[in-house]
C-alpha positions in Angstrom: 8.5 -15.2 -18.4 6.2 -17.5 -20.1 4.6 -17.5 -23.6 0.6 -18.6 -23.4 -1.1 -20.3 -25.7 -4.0 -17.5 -25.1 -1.0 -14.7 -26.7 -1.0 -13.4 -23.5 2.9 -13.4 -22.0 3.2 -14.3 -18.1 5.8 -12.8 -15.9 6.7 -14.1 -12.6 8.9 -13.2 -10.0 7.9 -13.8 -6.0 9.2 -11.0 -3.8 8.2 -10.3 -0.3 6.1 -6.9 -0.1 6.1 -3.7 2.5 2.4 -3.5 2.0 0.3 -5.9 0.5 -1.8 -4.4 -2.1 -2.0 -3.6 -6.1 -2.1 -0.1 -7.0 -2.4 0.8 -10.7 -2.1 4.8 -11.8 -4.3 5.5 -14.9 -2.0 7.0 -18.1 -3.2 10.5 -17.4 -1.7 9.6 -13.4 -5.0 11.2 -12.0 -6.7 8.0 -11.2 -5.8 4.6 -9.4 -7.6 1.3 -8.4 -6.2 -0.5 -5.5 -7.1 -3.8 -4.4 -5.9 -5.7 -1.3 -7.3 -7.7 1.6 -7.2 -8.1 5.3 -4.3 -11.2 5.0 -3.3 -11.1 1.8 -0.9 -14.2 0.5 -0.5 -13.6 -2.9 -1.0 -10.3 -5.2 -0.7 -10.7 -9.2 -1.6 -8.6 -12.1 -1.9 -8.9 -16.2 -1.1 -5.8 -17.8 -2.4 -7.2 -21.0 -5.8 -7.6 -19.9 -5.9 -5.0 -17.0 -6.6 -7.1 -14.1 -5.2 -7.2 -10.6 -5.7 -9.9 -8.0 -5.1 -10.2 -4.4 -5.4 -13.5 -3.0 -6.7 -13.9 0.8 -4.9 -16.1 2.6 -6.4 -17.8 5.6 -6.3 -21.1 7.1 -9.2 -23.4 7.3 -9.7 -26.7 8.6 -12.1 -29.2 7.3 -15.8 -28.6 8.1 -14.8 -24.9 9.1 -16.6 -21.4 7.5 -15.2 -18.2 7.4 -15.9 -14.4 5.7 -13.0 -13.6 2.9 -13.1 -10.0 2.0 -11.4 -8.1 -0.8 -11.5 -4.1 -1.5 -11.3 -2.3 -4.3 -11.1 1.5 -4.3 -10.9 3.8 -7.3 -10.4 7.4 -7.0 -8.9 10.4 -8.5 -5.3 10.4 -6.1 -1.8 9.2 -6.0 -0.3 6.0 -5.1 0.8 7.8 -1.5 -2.8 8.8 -0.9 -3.5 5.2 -2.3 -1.1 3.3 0.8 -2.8 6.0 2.9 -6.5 4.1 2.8 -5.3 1.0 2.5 -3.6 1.2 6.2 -6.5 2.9 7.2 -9.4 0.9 5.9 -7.8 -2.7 6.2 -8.3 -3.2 9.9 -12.0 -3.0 9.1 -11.8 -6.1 7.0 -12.7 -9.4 7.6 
């Protein structure tokens, strides 16, 4: 845990992940917003400030190009129906 300068206080902790995506459930727990990409290396959130971030993760050489895709989805649902699309949806990223 780590104090900012900003006021905003930083958690860490690096575990490995069944699935790689960020769900967040709305208070009411009739909505959620999940993010995640097609090789996803690193997922992180601020609860202070609401965001959630899912870092591709793809090698590249020097001189090369490639296509980076991220997804967000927001819908009225549970985190079940939320692993549900992502498993379904993710082999049609990039």
């Amino acid at each position: 845990m780590e104090h900012g300068s900003d006021g905003i206080t930083y958690y860490y902790k690096a575990e490995p992940l069944n699935q790689s995506m960020l769900a967040t459930l709305s208070k009411d727990g009739k909505w959620i917003v999940v993010t995640f990409s097609h090789t996803t290396g690193n997922v992180w959130s601020n609860p202070e400030l609401t965001c959630q971030h899912v870092d591709e993760d793809r090698p590249l050489a020097p001189g090369q190009k490639t296509v980076l895709q991220v997804k967000l989805l927001v819908f009225r649902g549970t985190l079940n129906e939320a692993l549900k699309k992502v498993v379904a949806q993710r082999p049609a990223l990039q």
